[in-house]
SETI-883847 format. One line per field, with one value per atom (N, C-alpha, C, O): residue number from 1; residue in one letter; chain; atom name; x, y, z. Coordinates in steps of 0.02 Angstrom, whole numbers, plus 50000, padded with zeros to 5 digits. Example, Ala and Ser with C-alpha at 12.3 -4.5 7.8 and 13.67 -1.06 7.14 Angstrom:
<rokes>
seq	1_1_1_1_2_2_2_2
type	A_A_A_A_S_S_S_S
mol	A_A_A_A_A_A_A_A
atom	N_CA_C_O_N_CA_C_O
X	50660_50615_50660_50712_50642_50684_50645_50670
Y	49716_49775_49835_49834_49888_49947_50002_50057
Z	50390_50390_50390_50423_50354_50357_50394_50402
</rokes>
This chain:
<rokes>
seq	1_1_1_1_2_2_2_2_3_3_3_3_4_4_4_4_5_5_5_5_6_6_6_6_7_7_7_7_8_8_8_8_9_9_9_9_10_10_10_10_11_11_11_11_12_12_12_12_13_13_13_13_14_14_14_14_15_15_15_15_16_16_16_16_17_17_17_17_18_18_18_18_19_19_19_19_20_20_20_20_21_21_21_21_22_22_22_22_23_23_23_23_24_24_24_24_25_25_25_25_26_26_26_26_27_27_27_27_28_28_28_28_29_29_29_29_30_30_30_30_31_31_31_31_32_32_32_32_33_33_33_33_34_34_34_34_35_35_35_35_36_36_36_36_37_37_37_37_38_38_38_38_39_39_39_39_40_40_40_40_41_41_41_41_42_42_42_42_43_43_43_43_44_44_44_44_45_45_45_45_46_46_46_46_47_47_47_47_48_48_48_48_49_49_49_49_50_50_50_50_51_51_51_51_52_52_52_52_53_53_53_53_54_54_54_54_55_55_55_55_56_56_56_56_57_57_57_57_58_58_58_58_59_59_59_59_60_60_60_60_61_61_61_61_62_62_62_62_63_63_63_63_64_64_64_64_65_65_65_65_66_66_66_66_67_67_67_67_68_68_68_68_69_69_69_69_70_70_70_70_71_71_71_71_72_72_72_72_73_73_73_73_74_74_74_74_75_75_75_75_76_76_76_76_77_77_77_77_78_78_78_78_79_79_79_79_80_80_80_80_81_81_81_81_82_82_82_82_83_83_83_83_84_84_84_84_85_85_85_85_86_86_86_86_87_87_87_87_88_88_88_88_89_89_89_89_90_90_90_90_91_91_91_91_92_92_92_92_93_93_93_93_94_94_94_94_95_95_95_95_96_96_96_96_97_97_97_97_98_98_98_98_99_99_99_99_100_100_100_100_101_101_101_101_102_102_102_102_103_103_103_103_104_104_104_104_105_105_105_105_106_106_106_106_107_107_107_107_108_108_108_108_109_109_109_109_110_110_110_110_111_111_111_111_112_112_112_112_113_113_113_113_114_114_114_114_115_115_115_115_116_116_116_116_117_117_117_117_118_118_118_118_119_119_119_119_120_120_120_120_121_121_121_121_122_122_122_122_123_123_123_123_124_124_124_124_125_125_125_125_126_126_126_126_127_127_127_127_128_128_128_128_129_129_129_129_130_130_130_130_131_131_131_131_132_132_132_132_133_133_133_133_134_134_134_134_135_135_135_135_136_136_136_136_137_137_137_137_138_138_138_138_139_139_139_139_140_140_140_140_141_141_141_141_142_142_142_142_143_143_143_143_144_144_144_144_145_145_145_145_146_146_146_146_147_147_147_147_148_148_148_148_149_149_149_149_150_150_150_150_151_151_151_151_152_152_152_152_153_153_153_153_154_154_154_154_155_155_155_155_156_156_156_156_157_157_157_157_158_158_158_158_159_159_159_159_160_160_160_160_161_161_161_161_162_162_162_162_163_163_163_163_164_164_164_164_165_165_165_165_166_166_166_166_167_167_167_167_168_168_168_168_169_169_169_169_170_170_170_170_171_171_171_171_172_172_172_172_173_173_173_173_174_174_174_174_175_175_175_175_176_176_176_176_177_177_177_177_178_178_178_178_179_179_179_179_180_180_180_180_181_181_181_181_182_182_182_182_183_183_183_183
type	X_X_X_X_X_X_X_X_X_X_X_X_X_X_X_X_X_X_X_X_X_X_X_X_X_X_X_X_X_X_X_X_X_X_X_X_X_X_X_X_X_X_X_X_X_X_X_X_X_X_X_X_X_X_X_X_X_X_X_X_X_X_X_X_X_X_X_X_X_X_X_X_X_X_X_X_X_X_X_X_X_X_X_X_X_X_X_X_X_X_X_X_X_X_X_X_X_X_X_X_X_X_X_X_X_X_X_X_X_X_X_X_X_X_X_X_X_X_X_X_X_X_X_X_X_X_X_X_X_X_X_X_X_X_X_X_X_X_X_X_X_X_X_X_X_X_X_X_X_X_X_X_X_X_X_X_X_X_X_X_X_X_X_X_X_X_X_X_X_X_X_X_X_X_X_X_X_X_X_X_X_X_X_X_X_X_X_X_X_X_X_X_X_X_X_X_X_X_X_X_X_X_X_X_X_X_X_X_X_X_X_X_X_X_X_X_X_X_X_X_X_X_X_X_X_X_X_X_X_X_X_X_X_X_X_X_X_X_X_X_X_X_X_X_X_X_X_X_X_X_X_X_X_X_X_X_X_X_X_X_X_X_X_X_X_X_X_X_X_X_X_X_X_X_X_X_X_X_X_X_X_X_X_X_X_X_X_X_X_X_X_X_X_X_X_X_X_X_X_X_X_X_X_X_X_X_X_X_X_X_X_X_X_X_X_X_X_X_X_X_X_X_X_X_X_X_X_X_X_X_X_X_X_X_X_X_X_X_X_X_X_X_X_X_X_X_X_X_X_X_X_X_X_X_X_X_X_X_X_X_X_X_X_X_X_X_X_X_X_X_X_X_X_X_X_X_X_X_X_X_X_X_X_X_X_X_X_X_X_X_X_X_X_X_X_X_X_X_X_X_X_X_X_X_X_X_X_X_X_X_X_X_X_X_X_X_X_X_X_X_X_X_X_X_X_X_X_X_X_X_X_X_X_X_X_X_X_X_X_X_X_X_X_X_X_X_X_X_X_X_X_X_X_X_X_X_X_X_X_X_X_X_X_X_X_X_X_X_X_X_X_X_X_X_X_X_X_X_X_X_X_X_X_X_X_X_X_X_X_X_X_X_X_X_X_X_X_X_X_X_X_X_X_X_X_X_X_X_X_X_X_X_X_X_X_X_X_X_X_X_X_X_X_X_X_X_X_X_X_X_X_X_X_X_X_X_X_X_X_X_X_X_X_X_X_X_X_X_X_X_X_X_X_X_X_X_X_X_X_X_X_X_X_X_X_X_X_X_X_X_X_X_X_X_X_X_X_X_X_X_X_X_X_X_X_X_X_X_X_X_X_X_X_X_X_X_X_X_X_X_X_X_X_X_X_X_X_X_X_X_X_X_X_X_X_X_X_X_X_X_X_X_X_X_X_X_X_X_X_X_X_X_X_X_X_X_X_X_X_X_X_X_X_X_X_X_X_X_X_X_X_X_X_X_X_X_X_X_X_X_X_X_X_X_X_X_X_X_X_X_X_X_X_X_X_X_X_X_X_X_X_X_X_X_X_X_X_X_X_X_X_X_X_X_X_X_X_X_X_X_X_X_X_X_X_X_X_X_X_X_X_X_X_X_X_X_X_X_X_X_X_X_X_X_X_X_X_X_X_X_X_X
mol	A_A_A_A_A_A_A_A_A_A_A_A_A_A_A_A_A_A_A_A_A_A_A_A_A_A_A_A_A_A_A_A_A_A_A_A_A_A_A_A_A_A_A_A_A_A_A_A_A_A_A_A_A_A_A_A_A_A_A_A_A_A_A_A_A_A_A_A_A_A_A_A_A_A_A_A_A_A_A_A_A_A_A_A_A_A_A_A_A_A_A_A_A_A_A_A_A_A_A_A_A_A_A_A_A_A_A_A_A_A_A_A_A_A_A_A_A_A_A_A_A_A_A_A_A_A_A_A_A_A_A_A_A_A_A_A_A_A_A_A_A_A_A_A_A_A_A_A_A_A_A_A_A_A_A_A_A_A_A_A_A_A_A_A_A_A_A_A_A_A_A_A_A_A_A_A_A_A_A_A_A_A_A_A_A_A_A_A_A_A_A_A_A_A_A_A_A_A_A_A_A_A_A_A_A_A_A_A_A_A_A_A_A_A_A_A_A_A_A_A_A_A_A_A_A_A_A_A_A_A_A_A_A_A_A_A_A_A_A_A_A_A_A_A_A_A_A_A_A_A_A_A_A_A_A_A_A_A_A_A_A_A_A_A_A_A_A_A_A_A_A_A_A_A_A_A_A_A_A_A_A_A_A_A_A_A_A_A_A_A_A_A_A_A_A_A_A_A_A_A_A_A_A_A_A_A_A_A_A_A_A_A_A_A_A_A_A_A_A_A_A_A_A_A_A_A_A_A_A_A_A_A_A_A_A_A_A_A_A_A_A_A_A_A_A_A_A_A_A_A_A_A_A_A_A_A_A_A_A_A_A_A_A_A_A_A_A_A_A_A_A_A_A_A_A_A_A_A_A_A_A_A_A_A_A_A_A_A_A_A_A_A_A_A_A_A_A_A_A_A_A_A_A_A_A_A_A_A_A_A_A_A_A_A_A_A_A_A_A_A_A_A_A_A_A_A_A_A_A_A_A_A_A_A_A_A_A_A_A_A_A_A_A_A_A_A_A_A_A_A_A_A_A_A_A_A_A_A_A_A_A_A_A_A_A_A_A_A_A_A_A_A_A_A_A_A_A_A_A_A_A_A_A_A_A_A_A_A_A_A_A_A_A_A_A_A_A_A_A_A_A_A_A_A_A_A_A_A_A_A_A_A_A_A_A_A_A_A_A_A_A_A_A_A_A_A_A_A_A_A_A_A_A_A_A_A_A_A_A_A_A_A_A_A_A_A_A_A_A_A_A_A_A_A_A_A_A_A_A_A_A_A_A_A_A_A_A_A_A_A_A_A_A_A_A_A_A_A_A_A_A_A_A_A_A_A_A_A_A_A_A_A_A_A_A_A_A_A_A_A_A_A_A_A_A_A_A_A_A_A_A_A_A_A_A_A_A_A_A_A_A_A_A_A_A_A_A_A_A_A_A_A_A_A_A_A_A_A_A_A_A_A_A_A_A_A_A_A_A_A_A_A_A_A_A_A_A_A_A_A_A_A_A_A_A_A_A_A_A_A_A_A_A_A_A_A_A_A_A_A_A_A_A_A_A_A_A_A_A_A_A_A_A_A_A_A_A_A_A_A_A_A_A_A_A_A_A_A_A_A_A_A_A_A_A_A_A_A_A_A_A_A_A_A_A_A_A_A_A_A_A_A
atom	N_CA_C_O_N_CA_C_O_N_CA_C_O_N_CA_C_O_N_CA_C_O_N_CA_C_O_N_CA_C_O_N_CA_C_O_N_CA_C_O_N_CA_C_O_N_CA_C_O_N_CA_C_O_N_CA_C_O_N_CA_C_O_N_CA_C_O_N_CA_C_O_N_CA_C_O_N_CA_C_O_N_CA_C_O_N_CA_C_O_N_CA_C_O_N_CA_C_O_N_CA_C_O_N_CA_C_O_N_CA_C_O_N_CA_C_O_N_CA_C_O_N_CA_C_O_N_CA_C_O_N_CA_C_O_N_CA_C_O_N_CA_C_O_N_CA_C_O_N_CA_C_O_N_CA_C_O_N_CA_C_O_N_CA_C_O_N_CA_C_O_N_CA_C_O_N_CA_C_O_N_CA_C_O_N_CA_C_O_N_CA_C_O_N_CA_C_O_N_CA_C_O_N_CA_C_O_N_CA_C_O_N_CA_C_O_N_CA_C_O_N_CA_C_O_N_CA_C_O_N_CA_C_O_N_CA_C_O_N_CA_C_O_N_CA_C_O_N_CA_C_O_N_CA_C_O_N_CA_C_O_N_CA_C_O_N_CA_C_O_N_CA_C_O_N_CA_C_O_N_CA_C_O_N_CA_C_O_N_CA_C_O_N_CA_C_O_N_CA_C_O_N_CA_C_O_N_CA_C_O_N_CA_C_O_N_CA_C_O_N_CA_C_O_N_CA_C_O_N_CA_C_O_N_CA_C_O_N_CA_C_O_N_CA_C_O_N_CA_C_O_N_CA_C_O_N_CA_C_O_N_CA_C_O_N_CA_C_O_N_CA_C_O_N_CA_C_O_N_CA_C_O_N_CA_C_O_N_CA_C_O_N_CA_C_O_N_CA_C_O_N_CA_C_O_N_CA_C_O_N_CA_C_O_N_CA_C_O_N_CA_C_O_N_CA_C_O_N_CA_C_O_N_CA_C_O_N_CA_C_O_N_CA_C_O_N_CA_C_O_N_CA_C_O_N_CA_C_O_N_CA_C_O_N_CA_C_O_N_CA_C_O_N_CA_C_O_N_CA_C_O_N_CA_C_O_N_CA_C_O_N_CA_C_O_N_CA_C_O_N_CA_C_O_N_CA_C_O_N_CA_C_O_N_CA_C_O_N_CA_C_O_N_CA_C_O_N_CA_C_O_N_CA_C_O_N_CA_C_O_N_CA_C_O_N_CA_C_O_N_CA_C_O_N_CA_C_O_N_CA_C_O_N_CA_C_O_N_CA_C_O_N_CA_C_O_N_CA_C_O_N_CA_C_O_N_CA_C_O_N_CA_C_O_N_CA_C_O_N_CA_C_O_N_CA_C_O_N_CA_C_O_N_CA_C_O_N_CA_C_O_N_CA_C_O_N_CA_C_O_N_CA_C_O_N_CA_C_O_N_CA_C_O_N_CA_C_O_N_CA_C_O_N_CA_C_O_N_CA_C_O_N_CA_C_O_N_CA_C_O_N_CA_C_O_N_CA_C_O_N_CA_C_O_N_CA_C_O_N_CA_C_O_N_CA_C_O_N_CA_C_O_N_CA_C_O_N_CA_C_O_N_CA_C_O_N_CA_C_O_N_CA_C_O_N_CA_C_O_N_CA_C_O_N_CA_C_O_N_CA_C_O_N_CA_C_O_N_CA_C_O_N_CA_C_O_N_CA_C_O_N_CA_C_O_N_CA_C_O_N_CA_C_O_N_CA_C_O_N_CA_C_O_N_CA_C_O_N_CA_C_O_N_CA_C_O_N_CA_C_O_N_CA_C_O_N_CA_C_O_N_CA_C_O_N_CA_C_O_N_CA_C_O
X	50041_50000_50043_50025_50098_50143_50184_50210_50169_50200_50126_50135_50078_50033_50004_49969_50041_50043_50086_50068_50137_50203_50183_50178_50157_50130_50082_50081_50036_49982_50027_50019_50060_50085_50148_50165_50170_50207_50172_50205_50084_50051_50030_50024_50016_49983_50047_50043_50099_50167_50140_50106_50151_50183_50119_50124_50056_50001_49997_49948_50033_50052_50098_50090_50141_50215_50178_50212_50111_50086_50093_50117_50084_50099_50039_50011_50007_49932_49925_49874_49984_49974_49980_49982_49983_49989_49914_49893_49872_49801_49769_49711_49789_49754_49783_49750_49840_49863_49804_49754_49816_49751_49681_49655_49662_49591_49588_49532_49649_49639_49650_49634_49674_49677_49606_49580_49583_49517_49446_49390_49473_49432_49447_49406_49502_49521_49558_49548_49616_49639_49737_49747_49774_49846_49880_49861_49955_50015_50018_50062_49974_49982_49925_49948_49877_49831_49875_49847_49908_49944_49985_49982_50022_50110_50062_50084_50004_49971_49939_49936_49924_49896_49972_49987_50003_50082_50098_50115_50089_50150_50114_50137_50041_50014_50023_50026_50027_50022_50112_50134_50144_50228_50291_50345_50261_50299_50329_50310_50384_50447_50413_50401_50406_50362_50300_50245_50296_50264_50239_50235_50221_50188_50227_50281_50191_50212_50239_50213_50296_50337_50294_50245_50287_50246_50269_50330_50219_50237_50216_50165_50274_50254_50190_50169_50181_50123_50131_50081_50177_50202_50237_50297_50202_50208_50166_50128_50178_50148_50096_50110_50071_49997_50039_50029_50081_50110_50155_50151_50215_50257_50211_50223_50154_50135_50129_50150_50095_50059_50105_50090_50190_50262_50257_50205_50293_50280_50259_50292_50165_50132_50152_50135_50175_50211_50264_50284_50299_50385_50396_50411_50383_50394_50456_50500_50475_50540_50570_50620_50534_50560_50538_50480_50614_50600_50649_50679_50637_50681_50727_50718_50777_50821_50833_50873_50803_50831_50887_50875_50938_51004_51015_50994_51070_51065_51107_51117_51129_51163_51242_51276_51265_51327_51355_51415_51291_51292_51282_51224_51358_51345_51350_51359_51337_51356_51408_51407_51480_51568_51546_51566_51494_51495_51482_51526_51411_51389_51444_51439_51480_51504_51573_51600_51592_51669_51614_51635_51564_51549_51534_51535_51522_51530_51556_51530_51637_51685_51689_51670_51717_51752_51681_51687_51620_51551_51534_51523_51537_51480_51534_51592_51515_51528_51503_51443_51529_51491_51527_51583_51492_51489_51474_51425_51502_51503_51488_51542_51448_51459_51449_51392_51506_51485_51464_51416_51492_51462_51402_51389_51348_51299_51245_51184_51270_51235_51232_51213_51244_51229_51266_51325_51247_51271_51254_51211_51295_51245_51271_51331_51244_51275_51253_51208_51312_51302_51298_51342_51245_51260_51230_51204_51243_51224_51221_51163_51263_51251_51230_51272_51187_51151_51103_51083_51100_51062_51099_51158_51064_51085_51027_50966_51058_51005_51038_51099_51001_51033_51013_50959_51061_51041_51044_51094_51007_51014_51021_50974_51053_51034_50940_50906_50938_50875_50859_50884_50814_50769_50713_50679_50670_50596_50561_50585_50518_50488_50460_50430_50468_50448_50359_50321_50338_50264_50256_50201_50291_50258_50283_50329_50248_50248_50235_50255_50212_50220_50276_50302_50314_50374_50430_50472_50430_50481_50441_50474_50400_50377_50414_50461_50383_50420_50494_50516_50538_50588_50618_50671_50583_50622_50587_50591_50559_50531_50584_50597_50604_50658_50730_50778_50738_50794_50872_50933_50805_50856_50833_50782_50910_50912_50919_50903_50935_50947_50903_50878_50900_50850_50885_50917_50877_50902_50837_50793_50846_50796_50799_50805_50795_50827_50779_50728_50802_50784_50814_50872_50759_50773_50735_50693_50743_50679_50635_50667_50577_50550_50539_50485_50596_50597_50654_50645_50712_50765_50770_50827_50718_50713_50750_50774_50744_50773_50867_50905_50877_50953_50987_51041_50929_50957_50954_50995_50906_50894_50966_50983_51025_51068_51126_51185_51111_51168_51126_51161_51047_50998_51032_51077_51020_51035_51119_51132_51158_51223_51210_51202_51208_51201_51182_51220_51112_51082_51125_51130_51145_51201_51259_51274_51296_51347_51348_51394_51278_51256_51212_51229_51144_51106_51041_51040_51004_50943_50904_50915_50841_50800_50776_50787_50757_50742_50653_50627_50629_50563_50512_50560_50477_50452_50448_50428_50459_50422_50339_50322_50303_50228_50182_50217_50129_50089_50108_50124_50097_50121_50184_50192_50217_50324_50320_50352_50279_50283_50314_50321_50332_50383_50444_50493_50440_50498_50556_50539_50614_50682_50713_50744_50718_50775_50843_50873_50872_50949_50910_50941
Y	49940_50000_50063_50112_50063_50135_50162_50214_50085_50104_50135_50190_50122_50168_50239_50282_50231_50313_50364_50412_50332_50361_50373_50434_50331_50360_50398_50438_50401_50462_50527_50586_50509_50573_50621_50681_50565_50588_50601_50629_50578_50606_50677_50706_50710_50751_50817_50872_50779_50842_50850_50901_50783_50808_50855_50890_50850_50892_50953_50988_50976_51012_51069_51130_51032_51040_51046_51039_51059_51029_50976_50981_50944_50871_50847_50841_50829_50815_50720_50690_50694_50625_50613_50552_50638_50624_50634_50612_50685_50662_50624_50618_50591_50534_50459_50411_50476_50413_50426_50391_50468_50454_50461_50454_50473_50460_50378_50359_50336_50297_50249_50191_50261_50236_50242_50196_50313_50293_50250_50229_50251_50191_50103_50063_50083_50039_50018_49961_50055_50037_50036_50043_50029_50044_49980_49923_50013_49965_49901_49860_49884_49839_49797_49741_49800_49748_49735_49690_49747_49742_49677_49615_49725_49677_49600_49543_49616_49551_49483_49422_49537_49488_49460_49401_49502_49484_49418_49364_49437_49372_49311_49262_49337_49236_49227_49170_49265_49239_49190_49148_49228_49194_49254_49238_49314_49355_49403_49413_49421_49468_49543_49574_49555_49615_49646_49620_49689_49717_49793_49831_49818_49877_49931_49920_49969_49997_50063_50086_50099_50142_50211_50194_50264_50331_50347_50346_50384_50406_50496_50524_50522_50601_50629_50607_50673_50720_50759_50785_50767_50818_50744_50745_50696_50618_50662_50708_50646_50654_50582_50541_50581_50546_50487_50428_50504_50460_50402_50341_50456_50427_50366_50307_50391_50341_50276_50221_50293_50215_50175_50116_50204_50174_50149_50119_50155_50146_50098_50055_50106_50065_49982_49930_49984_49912_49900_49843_49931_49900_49909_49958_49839_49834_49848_49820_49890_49903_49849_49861_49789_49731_49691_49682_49638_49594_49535_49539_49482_49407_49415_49433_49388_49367_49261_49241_49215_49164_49143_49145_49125_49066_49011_48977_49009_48935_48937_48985_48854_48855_48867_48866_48876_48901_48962_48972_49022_49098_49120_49137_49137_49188_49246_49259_49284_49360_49393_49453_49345_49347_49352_49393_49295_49276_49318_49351_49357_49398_49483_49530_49487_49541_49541_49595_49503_49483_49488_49536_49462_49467_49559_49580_49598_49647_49701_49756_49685_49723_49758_49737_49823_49863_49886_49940_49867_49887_49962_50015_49942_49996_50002_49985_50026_50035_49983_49977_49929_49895_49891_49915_49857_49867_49765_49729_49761_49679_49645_49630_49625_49588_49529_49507_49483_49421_49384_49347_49384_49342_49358_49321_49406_49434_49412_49422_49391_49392_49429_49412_49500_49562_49586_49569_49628_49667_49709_49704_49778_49857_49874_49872_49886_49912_49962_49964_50025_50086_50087_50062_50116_50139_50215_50243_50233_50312_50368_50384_50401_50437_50419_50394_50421_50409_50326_50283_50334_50278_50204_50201_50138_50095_50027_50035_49970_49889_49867_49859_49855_49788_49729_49721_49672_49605_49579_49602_49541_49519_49415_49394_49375_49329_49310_49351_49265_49237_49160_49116_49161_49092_49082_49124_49022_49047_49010_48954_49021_49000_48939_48929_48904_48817_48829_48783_48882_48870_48886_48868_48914_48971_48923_48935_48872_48817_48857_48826_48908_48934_48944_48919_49008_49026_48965_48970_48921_48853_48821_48787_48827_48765_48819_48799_48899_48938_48940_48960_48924_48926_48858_48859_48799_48739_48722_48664_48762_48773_48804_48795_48842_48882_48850_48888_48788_48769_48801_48793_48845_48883_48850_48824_48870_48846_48901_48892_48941_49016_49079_49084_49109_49165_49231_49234_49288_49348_49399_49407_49433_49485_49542_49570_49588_49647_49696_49690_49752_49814_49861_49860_49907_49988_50017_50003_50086_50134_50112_50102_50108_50075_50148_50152_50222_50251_50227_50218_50218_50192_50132_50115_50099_50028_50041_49996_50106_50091_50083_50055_50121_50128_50048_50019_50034_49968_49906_49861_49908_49820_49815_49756_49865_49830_49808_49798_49804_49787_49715_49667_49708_49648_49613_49573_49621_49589_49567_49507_49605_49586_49525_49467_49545_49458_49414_49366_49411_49380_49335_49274_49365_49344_49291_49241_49325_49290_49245_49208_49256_49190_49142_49085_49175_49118_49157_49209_49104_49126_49164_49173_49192_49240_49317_49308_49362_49424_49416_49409_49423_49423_49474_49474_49504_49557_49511_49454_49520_49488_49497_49556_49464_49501_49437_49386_49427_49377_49311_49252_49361_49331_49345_49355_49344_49336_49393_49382_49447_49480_49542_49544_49582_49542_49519_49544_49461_49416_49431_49442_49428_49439_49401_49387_49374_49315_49320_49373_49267_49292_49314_49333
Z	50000_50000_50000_49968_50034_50026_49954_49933_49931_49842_49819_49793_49819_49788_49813_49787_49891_49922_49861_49828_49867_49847_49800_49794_49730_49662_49663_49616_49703_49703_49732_49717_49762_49776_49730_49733_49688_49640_49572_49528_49557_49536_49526_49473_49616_49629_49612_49585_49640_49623_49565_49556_49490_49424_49396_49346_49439_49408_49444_49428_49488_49516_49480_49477_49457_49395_49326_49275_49319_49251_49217_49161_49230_49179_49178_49233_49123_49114_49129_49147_49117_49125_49194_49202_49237_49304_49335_49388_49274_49284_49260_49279_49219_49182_49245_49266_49255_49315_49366_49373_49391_49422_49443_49498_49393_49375_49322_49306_49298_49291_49356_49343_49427_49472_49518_49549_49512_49534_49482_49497_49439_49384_49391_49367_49422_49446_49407_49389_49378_49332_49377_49437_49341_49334_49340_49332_49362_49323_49384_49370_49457_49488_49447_49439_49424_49388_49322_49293_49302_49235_49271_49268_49305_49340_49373_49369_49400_49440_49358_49352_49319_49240_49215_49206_49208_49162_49201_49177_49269_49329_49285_49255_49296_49291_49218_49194_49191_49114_49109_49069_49181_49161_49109_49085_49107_49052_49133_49191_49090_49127_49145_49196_49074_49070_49133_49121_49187_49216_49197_49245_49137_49137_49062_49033_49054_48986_49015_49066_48982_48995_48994_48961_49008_48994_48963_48964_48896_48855_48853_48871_48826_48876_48809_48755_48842_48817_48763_48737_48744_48677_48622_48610_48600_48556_48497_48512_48448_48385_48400_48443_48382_48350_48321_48336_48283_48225_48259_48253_48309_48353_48378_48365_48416_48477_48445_48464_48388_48343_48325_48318_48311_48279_48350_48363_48390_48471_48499_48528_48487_48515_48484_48512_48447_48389_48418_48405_48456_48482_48548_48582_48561_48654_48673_48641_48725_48752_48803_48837_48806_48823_48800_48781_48796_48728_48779_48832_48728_48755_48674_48616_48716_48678_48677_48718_48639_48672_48619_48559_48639_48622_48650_48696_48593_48601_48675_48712_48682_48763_48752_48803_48709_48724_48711_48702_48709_48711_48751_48765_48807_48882_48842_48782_48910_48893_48882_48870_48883_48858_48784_48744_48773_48685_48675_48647_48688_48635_48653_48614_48700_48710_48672_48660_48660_48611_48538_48505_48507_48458_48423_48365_48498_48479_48491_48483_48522_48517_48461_48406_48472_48412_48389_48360_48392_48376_48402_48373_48476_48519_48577_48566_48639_48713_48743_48729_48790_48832_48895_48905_48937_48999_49033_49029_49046_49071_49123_49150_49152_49253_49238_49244_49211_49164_49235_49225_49316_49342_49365_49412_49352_49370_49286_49286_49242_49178_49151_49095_49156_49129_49084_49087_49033_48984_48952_48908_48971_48943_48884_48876_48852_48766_48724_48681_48753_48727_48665_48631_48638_48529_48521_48473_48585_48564_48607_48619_48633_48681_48737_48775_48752_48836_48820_48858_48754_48746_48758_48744_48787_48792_48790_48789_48789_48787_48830_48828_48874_48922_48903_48875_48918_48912_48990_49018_49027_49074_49066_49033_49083_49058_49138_49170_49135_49148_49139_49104_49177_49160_49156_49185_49117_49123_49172_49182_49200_49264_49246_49193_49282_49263_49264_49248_49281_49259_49200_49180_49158_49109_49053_49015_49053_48984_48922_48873_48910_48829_48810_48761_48873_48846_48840_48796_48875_48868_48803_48764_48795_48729_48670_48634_48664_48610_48606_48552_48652_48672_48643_48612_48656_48635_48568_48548_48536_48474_48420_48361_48466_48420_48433_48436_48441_48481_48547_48551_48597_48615_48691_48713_48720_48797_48846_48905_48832_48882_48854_48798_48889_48902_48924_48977_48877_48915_48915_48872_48983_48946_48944_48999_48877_48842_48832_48798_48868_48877_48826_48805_48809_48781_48798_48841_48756_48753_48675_48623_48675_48620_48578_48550_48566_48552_48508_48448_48537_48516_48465_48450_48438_48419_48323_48289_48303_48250_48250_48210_48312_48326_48358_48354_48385_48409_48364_48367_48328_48266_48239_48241_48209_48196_48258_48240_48310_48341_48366_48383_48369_48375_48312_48324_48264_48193_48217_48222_48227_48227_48273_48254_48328_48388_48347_48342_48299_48272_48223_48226_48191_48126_48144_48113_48224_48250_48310_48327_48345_48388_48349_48335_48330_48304_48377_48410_48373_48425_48381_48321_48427_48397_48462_48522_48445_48473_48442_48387_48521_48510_48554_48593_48575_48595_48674_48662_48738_48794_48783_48782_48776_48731_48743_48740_48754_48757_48697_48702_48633_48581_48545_48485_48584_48567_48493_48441_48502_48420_48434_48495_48414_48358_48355_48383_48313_48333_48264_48206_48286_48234_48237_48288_48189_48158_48140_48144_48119_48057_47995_47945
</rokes>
């Protein structure tokens, strides 16, 4: 209950500050709406994903709809002999990265402030879709990869590069794995 103090109250500031989406937060909270019924549907469904990023108030129309198509978290699955050494030697001399190979992790600058994390992961022994799509695609490991789904045209070629030199696939974390990227 004090995490939803805390967001009403960082509501009431940003409408305070003007920010018009901080009235739509909550007046979609008094509708019974927000991001704990989301994060509580996502858990059981078995997906990583808890809630969609805000999108500010000055979006073109056009932006949102490009947008609304590209989840800013996505799975990466490979095969089993792609750690996060592999894919970070595959893209040396590429980009900026950042390594905690015994933590799984891997940040990968391609632009200024911008970055993708890979985290590696596992999938929860309940969530039989994502293991059936997973051993469908013949993959054994699981990462799961973050951006800004603003960023998604800056990032597909360094996705494509992994793609090319591990193998695996890049798929949206998404009910239905869409959209999914291949070699």
């Amino acid at each position: 209950m004090k995490k939803l103090g805390k967001k009403a109250g960082k509501a009431a500031s940003m409408k305070k500050a003007g920010h018009r989406a901080a009235g739509k937060a909550a007046s979609m909270k008094k509708a019974g709406h927000g991001t704990l019924g989301k994060a509580a549907s996502m858990k059981k469904a078995g997906h990583g994903a808890l809630g969609k990023a805000a999108v500010p108030v000055n979006k073109t129309a056009q932006e949102k709809k490009k947008e609304a198509g590209v989840p800013g978290e996505w799975l990466y699955l490979a095969p089993e002999t792609v750690g996060v050494r592999q894919i970070a030697d595959v893209l040396e001399g590429t980009c900026e990265m950042e390594i905690w190979q015994e933590a799984g992790v891997l940040e990968i600058m391609y632009g200024g402030e911008a970055s993708m994390d890979m985290e590696e992961g596992k999938i929860h022994p309940r969530d039989q879709v994502t293991a059936a799509f997973a051993e469908e695609h013949d993959c054994d490991r699981v990462y799961l990869v973050t951006f800004s789904a603003e960023e998604y045209e800056k990032v597909l070629p360094v996705m494509r590069h992994i793609l090319q030199e591990c193998g695996g696939i890049f798929c949206g974390d998404t009910e239905d794995f869409k959209p999914i990227l291949t070699e």
